[in-house]
PyMOL Python script that loads the backbone (N, CA, C, O; Angstrom):
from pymol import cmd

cmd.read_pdbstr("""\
ATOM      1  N   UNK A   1      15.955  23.707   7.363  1.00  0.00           N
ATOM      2  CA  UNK A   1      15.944  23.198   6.003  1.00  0.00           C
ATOM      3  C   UNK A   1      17.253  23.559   5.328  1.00  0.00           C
ATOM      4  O   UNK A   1      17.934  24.577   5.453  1.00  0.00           O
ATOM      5  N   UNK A   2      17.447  22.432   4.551  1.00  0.00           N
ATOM      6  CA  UNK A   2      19.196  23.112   3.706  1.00  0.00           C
ATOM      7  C   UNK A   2      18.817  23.905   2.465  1.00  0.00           C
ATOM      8  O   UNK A   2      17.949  23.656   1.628  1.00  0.00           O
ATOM      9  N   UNK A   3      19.494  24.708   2.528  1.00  0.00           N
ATOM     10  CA  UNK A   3      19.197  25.715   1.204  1.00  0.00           C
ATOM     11  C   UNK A   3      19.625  24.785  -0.005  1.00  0.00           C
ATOM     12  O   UNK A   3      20.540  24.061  -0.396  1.00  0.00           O
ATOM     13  N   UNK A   4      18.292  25.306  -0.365  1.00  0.00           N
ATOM     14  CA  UNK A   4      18.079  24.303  -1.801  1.00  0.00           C
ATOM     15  C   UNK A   4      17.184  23.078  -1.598  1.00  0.00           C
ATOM     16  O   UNK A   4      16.587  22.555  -2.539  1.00  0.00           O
ATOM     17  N   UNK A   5      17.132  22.761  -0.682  1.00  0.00           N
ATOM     18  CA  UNK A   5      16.064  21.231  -0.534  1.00  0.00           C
ATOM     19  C   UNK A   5      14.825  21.255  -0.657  1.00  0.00           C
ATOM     20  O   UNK A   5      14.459  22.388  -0.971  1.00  0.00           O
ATOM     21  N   UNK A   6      14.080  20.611  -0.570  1.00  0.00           N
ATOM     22  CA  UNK A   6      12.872  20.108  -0.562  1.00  0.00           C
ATOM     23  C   UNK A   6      12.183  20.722   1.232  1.00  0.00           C
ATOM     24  O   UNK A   6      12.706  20.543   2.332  1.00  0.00           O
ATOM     25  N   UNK A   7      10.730  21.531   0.851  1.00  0.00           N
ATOM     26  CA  UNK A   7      10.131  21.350   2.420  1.00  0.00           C
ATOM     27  C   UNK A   7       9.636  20.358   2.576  1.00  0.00           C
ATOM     28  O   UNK A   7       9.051  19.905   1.592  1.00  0.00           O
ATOM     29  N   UNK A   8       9.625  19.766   3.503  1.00  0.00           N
ATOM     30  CA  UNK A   8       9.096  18.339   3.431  1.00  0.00           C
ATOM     31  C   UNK A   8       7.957  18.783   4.606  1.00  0.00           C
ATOM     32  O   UNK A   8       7.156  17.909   4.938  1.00  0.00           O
ATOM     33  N   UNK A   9       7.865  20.078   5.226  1.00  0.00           N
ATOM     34  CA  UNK A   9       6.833  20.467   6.089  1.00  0.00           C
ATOM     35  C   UNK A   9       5.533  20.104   5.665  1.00  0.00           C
ATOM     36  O   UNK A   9       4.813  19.441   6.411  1.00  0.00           O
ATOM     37  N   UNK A  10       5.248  20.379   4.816  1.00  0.00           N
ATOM     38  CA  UNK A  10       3.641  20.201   4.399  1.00  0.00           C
ATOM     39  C   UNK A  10       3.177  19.315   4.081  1.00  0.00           C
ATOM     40  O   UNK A  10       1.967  19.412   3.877  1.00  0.00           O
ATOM     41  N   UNK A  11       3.908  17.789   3.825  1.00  0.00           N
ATOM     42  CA  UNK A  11       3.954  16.724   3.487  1.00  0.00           C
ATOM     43  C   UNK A  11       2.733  16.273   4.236  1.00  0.00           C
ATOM     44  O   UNK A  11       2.755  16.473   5.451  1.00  0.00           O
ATOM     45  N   UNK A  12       1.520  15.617   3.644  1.00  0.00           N
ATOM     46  CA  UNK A  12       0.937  14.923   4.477  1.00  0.00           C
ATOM     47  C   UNK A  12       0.685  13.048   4.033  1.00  0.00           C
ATOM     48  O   UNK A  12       0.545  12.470   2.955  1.00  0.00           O
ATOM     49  N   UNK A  13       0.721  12.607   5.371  1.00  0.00           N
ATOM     50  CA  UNK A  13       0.734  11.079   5.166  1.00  0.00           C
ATOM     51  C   UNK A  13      -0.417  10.544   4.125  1.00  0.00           C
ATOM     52  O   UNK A  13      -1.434  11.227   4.246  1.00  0.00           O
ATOM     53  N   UNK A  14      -0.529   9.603   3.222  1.00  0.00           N
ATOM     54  CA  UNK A  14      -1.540   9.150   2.714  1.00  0.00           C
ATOM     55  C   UNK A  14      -1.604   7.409   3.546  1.00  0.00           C
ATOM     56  O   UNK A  14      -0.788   6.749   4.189  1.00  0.00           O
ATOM     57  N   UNK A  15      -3.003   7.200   3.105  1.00  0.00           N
ATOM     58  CA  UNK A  15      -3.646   5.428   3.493  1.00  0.00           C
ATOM     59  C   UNK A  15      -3.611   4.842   2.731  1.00  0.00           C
ATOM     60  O   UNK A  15      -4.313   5.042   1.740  1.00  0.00           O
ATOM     61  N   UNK A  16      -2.589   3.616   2.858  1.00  0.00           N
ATOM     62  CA  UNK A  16      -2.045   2.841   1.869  1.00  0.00           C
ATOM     63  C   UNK A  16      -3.307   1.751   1.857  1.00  0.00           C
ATOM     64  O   UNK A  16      -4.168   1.778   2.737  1.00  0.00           O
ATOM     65  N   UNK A  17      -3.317   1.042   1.050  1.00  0.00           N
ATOM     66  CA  UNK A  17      -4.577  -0.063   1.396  1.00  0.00           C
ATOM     67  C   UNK A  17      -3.844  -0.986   1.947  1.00  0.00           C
ATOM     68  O   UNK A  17      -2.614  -0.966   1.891  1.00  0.00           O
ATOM     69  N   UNK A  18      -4.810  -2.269   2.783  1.00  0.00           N
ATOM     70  CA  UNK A  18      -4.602  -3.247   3.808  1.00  0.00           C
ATOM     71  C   UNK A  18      -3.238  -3.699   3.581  1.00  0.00           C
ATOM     72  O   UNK A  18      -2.204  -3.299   4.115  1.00  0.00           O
ATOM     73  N   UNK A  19      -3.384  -4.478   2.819  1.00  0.00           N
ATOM     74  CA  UNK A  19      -1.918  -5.439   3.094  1.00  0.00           C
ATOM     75  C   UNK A  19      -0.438  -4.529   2.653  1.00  0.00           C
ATOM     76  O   UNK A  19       0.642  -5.062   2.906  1.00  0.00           O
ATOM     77  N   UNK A  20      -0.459  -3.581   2.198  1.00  0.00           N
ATOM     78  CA  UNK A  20       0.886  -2.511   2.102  1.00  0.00           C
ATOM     79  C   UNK A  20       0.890  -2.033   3.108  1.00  0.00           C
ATOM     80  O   UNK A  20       2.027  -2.069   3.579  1.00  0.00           O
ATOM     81  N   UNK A  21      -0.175  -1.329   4.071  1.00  0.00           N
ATOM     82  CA  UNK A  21      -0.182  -0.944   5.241  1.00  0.00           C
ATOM     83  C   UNK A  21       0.497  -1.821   6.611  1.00  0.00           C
ATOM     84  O   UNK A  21       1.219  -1.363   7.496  1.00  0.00           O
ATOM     85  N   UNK A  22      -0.033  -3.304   6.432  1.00  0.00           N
ATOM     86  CA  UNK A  22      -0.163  -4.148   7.116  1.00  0.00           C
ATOM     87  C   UNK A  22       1.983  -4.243   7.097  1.00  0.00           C
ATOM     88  O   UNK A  22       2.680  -4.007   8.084  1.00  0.00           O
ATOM     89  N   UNK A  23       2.344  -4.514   6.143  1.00  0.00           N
ATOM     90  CA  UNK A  23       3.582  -4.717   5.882  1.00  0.00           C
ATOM     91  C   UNK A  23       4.610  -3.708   5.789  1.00  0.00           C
ATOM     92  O   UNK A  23       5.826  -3.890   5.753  1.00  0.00           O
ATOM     93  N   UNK A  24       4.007  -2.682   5.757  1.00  0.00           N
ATOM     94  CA  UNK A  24       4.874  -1.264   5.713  1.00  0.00           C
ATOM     95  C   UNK A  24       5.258  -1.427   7.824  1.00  0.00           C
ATOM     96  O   UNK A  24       6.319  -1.631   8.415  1.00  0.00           O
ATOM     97  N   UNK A  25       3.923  -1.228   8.314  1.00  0.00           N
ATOM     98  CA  UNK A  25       3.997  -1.245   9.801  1.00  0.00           C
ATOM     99  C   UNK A  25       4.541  -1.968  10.595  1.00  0.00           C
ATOM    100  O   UNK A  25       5.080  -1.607  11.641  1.00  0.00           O
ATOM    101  N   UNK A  26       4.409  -3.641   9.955  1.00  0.00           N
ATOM    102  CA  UNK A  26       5.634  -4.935  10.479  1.00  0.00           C
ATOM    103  C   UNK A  26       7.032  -4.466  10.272  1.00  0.00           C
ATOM    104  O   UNK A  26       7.961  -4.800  11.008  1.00  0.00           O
ATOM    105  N   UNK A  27       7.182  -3.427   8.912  1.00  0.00           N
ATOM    106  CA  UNK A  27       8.848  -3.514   8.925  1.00  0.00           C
ATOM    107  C   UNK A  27       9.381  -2.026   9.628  1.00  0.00           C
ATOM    108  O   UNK A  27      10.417  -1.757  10.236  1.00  0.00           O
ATOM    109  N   UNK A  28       8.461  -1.384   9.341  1.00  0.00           N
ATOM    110  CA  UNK A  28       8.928  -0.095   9.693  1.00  0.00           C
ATOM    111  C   UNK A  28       9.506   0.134  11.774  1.00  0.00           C
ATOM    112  O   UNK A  28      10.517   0.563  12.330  1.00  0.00           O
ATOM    113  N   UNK A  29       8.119  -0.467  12.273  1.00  0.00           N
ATOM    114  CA  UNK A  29       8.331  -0.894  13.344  1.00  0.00           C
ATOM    115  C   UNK A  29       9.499  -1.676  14.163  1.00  0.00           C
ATOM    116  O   UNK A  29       9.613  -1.707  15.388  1.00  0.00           O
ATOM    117  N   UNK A  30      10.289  -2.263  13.260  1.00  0.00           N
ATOM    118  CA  UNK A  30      11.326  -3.025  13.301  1.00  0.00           C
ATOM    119  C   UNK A  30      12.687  -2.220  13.308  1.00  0.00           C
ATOM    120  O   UNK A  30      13.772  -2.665  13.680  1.00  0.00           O
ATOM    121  N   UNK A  31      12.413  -0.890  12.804  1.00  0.00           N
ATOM    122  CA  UNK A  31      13.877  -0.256  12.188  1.00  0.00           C
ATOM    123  C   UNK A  31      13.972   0.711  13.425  1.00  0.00           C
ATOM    124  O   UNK A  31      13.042   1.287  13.990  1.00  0.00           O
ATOM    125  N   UNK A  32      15.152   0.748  13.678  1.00  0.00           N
ATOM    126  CA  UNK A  32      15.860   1.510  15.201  1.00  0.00           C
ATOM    127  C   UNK A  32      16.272   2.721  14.663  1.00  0.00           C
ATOM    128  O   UNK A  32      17.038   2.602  13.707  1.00  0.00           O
ATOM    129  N   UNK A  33      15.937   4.047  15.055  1.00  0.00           N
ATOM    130  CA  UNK A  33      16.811   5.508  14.877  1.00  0.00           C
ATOM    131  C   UNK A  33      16.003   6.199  13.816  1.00  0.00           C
ATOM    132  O   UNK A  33      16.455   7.257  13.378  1.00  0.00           O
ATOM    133  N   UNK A  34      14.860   5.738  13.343  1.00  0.00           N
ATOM    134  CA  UNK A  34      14.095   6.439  12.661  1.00  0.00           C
ATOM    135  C   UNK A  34      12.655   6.084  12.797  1.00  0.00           C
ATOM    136  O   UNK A  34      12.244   5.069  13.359  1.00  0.00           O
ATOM    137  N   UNK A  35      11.985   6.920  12.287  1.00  0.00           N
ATOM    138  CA  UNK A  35      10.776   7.063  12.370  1.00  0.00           C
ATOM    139  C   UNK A  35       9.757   6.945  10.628  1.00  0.00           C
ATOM    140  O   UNK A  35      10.290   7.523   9.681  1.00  0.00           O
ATOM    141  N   UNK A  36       8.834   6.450  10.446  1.00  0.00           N
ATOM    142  CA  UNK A  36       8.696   6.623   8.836  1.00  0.00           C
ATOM    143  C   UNK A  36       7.102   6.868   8.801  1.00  0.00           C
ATOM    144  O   UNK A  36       6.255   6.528   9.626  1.00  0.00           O
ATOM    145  N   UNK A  37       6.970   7.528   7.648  1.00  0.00           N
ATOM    146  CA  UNK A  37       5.375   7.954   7.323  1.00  0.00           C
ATOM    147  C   UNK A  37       5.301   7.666   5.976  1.00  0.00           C
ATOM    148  O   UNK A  37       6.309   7.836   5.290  1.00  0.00           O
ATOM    149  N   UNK A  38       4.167   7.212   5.422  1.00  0.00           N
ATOM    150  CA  UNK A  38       4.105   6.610   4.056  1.00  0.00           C
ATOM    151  C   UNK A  38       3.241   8.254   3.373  1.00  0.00           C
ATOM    152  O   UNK A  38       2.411   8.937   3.974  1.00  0.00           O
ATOM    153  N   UNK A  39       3.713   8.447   2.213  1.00  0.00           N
ATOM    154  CA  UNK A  39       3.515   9.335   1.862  1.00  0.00           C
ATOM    155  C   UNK A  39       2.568   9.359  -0.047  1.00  0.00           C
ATOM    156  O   UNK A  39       1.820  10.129  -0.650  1.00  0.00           O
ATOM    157  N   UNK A  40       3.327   7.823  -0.346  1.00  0.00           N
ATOM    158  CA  UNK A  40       2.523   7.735  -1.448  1.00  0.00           C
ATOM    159  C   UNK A  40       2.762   6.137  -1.695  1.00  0.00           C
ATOM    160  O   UNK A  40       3.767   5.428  -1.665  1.00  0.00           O
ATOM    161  N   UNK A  41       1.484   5.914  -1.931  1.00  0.00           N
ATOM    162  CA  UNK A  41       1.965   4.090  -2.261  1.00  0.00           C
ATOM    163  C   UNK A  41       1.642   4.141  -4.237  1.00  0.00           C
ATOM    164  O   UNK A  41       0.661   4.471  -4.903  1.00  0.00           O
ATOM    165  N   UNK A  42       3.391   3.498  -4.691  1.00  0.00           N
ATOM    166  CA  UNK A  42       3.848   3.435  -6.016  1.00  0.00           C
ATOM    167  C   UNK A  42       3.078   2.164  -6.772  1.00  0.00           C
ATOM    168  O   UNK A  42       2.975   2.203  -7.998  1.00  0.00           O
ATOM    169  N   UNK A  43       2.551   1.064  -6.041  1.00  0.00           N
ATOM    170  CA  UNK A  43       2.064  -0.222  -6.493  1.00  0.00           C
ATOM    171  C   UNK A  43       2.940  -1.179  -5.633  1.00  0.00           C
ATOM    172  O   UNK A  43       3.695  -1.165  -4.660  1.00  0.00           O
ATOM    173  N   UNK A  44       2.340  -2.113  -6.662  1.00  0.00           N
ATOM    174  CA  UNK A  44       2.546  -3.681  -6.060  1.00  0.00           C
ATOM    175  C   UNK A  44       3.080  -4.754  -7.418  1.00  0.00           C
ATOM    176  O   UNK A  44       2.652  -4.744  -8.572  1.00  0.00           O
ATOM    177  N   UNK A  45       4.010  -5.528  -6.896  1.00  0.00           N
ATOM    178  CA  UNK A  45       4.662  -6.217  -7.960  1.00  0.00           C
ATOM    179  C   UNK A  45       4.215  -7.837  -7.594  1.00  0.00           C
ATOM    180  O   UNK A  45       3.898  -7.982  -6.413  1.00  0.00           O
ATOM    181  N   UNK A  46       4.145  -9.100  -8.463  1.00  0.00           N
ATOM    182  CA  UNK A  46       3.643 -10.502  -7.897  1.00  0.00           C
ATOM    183  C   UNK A  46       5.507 -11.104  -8.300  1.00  0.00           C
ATOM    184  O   UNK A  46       6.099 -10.728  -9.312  1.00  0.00           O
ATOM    185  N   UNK A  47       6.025 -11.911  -7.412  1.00  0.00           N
ATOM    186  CA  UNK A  47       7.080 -12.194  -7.563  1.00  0.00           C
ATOM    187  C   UNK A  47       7.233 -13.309  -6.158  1.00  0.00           C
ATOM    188  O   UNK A  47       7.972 -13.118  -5.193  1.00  0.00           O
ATOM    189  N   UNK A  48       6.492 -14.265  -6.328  1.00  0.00           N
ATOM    190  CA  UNK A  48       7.033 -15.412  -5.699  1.00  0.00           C
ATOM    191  C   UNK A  48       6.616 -14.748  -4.186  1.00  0.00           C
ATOM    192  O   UNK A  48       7.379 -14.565  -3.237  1.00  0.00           O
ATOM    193  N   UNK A  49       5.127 -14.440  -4.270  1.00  0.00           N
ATOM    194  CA  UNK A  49       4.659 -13.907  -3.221  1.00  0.00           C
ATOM    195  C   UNK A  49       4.374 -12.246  -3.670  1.00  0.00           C
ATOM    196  O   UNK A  49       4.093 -12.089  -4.858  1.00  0.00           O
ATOM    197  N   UNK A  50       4.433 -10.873  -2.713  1.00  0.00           N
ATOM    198  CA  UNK A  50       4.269  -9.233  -3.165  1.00  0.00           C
ATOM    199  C   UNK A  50       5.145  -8.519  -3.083  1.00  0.00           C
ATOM    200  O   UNK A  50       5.685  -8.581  -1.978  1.00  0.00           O
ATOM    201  N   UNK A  51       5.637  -7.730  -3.850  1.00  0.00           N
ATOM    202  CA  UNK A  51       6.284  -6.402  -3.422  1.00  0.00           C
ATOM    203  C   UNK A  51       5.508  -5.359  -3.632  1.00  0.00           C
ATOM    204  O   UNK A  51       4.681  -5.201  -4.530  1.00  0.00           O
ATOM    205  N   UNK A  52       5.851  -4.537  -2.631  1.00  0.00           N
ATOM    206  CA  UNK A  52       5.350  -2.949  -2.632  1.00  0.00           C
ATOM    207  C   UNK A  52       6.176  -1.871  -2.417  1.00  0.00           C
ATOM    208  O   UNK A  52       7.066  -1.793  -1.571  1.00  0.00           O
ATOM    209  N   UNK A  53       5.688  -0.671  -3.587  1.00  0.00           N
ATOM    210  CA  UNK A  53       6.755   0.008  -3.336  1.00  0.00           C
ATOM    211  C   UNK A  53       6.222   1.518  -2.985  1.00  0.00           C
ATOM    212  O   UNK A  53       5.595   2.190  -3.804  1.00  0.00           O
ATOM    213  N   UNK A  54       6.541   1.958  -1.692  1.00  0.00           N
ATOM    214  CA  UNK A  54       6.206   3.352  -1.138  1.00  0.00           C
ATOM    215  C   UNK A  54       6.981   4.086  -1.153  1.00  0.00           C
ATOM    216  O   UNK A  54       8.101   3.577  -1.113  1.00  0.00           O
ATOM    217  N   UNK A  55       6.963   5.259  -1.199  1.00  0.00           N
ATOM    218  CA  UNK A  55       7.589   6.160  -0.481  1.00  0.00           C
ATOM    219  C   UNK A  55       7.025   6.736   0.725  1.00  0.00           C
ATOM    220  O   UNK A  55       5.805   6.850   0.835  1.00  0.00           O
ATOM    221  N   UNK A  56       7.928   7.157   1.760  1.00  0.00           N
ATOM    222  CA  UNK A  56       7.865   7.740   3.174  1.00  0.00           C
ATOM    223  C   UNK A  56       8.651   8.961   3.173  1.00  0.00           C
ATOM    224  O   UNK A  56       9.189   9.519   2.216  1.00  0.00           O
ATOM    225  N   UNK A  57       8.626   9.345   4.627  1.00  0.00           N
ATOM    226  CA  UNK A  57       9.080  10.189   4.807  1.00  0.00           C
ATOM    227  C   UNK A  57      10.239   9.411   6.094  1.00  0.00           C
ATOM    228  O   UNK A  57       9.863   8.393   6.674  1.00  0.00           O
ATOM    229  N   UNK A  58      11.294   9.888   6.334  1.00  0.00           N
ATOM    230  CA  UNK A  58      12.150   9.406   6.888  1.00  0.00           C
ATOM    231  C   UNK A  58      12.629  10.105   7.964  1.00  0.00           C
ATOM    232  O   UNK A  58      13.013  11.220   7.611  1.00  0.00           O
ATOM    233  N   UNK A  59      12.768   9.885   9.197  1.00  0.00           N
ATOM    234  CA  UNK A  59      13.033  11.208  10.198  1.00  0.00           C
ATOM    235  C   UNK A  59      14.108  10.449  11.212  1.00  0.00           C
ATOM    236  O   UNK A  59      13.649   9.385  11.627  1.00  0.00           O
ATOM    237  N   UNK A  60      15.073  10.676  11.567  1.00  0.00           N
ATOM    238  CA  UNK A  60      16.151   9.952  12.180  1.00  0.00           C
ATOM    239  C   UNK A  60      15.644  10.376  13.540  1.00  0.00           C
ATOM    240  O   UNK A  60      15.167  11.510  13.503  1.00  0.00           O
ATOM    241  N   UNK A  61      15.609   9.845  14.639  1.00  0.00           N
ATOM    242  CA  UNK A  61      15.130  10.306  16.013  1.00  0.00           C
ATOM    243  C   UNK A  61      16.781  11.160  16.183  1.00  0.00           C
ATOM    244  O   UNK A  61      17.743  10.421  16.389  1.00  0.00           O
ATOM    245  N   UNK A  62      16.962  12.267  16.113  1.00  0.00           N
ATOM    246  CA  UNK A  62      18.299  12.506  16.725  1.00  0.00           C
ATOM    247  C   UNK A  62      18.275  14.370  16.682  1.00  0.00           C
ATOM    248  O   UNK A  62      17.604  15.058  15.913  1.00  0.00           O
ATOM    249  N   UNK A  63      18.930  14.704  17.423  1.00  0.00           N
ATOM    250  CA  UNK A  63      18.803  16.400  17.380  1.00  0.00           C
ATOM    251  C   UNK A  63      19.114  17.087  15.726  1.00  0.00           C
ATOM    252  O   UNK A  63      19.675  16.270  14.995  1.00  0.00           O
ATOM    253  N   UNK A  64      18.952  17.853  15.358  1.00  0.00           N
ATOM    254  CA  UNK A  64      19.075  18.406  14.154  1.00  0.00           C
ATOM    255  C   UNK A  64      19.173  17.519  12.933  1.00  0.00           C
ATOM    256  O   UNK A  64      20.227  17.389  12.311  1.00  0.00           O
ATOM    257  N   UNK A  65      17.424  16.579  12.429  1.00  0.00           N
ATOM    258  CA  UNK A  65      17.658  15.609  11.665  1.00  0.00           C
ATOM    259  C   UNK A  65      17.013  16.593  10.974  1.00  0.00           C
ATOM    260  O   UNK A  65      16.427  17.591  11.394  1.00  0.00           O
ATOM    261  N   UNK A  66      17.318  15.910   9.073  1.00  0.00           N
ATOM    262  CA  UNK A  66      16.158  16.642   8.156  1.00  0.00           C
ATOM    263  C   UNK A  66      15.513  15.736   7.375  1.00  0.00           C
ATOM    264  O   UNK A  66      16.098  14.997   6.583  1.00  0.00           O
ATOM    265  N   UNK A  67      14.069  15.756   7.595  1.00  0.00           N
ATOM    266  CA  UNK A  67      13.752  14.731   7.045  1.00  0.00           C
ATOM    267  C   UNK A  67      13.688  14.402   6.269  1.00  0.00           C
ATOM    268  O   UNK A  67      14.827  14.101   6.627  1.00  0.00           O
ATOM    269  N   UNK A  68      13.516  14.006   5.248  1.00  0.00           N
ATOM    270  CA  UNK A  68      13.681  13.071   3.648  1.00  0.00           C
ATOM    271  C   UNK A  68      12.818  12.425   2.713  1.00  0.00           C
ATOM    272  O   UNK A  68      11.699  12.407   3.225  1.00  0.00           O
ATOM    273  N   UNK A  69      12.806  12.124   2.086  1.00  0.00           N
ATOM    274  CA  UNK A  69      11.723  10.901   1.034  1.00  0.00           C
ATOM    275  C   UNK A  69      12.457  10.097   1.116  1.00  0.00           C
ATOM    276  O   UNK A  69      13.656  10.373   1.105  1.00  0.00           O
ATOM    277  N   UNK A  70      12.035   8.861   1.222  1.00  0.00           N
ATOM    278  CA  UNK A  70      12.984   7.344   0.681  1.00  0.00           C
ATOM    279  C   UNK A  70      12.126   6.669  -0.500  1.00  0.00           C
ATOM    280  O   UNK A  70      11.196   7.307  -0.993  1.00  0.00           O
ATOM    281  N   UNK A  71      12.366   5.685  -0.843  1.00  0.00           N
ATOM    282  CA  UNK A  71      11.717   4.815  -1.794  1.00  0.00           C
ATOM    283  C   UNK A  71      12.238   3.412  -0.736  1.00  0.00           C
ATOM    284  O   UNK A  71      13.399   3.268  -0.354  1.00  0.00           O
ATOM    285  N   UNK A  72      11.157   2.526  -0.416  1.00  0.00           N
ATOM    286  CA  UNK A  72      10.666   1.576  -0.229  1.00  0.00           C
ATOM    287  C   UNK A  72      10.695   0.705  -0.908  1.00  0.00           C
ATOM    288  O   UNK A  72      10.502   1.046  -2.074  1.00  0.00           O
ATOM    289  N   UNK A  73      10.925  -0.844  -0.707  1.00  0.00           N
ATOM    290  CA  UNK A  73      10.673  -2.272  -1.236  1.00  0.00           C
ATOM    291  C   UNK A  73      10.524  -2.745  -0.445  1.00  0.00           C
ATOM    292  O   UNK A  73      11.578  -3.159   0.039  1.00  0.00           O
ATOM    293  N   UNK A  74       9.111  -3.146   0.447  1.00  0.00           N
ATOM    294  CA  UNK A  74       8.715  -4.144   0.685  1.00  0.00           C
ATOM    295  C   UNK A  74       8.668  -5.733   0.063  1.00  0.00           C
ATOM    296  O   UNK A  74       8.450  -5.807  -1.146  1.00  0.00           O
ATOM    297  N   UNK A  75       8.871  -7.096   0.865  1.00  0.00           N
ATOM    298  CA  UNK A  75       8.727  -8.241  -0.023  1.00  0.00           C
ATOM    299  C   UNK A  75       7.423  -8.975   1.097  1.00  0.00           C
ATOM    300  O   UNK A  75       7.779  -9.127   2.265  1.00  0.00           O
ATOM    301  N   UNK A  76       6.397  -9.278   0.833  1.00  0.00           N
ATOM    302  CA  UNK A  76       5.492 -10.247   1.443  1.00  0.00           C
ATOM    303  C   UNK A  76       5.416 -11.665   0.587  1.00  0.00           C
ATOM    304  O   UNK A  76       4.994 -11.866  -0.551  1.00  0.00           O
ATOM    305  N   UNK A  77       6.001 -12.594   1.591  1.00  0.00           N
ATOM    306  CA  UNK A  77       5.926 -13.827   0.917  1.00  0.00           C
ATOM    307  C   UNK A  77       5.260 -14.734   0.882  1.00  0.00           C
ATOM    308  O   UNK A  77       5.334 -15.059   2.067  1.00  0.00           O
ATOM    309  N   UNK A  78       4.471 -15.624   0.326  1.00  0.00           N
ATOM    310  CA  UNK A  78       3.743 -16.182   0.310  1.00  0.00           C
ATOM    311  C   UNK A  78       3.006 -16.807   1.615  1.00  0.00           C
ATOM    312  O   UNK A  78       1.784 -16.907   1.725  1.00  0.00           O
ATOM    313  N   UNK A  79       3.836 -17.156   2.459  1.00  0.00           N
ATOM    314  CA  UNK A  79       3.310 -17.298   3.797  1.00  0.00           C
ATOM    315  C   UNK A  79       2.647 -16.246   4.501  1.00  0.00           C
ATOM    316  O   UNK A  79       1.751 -16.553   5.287  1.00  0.00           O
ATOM    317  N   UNK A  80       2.996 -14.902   4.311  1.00  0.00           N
ATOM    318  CA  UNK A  80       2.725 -13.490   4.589  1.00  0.00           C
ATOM    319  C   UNK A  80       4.193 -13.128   5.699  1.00  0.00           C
ATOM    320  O   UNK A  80       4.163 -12.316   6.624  1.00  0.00           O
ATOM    321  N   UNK A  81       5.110 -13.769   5.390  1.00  0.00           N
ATOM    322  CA  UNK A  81       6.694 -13.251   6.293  1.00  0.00           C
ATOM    323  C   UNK A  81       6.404 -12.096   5.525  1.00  0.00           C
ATOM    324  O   UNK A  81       5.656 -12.109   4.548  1.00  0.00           O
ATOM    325  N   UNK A  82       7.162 -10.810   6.089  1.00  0.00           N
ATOM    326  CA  UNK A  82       7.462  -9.539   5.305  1.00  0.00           C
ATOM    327  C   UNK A  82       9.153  -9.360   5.511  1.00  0.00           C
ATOM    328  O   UNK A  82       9.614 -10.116   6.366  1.00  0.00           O
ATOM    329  N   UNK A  83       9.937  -8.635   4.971  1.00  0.00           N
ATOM    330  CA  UNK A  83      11.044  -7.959   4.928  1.00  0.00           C
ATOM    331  C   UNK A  83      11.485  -7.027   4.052  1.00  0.00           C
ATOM    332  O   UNK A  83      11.391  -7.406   2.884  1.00  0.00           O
ATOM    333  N   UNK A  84      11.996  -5.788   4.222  1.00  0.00           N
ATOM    334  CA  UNK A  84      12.521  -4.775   3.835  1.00  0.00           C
ATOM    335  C   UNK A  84      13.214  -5.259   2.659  1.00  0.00           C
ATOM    336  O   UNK A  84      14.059  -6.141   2.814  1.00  0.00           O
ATOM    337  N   UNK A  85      13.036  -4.924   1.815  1.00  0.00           N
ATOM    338  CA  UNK A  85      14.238  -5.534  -0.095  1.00  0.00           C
ATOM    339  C   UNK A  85      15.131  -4.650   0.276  1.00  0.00           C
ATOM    340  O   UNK A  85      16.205  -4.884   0.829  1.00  0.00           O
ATOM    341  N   UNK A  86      14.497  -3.178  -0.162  1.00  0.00           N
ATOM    342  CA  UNK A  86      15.563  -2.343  -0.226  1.00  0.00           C
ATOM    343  C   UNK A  86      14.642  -0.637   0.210  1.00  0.00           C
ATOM    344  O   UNK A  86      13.439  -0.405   0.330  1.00  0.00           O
ATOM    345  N   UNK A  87      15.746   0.187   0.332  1.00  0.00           N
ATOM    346  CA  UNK A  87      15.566   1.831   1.354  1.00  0.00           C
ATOM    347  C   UNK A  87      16.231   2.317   0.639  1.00  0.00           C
ATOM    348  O   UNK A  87      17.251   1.668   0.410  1.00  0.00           O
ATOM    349  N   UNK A  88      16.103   3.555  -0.052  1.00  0.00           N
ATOM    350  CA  UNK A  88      16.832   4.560  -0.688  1.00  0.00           C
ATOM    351  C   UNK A  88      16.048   5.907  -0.920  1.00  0.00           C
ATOM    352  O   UNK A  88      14.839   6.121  -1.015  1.00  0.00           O
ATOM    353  N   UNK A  89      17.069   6.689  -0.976  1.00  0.00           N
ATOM    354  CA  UNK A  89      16.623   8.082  -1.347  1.00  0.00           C
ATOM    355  C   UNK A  89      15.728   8.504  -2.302  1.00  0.00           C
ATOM    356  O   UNK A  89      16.141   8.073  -3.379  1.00  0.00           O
ATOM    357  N   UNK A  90      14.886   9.021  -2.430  1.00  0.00           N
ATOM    358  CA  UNK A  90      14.376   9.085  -3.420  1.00  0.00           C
ATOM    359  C   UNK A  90      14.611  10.458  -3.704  1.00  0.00           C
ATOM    360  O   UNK A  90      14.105  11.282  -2.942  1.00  0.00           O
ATOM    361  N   UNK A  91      15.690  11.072  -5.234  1.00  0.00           N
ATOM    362  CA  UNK A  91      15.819  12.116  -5.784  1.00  0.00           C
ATOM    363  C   UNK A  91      14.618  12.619  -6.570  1.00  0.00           C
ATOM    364  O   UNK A  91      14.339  12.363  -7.741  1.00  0.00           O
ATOM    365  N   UNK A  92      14.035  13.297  -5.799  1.00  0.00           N
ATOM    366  CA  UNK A  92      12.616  13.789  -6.746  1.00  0.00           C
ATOM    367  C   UNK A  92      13.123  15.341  -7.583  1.00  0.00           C
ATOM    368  O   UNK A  92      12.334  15.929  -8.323  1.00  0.00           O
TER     369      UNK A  92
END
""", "prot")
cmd.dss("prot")
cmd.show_as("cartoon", "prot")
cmd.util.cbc("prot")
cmd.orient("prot")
């Protein structure tokens, strides 16, 4: 852990309901060099189809990673396509 950070040890995953779940797992599954755990689901926005916004936990597959919070934007579109909006840190 870096002195001064956050433990992110004790962190435990929460159960997002169906369709955030459903779309968190299509995109997350998709992303190479990390690993992600949903940790709190923020809501859902209506915008020409859904957004959802989680936070995870973020873990880079690589020797001496530390893991992180991000903030999440999911977009599910009316058809039910999903894609990543946007990934960022989340400064808690």
């Amino acid at each position: 852990m870096i002195l001064g950070g956050w433990n992110l040890d004790e962190v435990k995953g929460c159960t997002l309901p169906q369709k955030p779940q459903s779309a968190f797992i299509a995109v997350t599954s998709a992303l190479v060099g990390a690993e992600y755990e949903p940790v709190a689901y923020l809501g859902s926005q209506q915008v020409n189809g859904t957004n959802y916004r989680i936070l995870a936990i973020q873990n880079y597959i690589s020797p001496n990673s530390t893991p992180q919070i991000v903030r999440m934007i999911i977009h599910e579109d009316l058809d039910g396509t999903v894609r990543l909006m946007s990934i960022s840190r989340a400064d808690l």
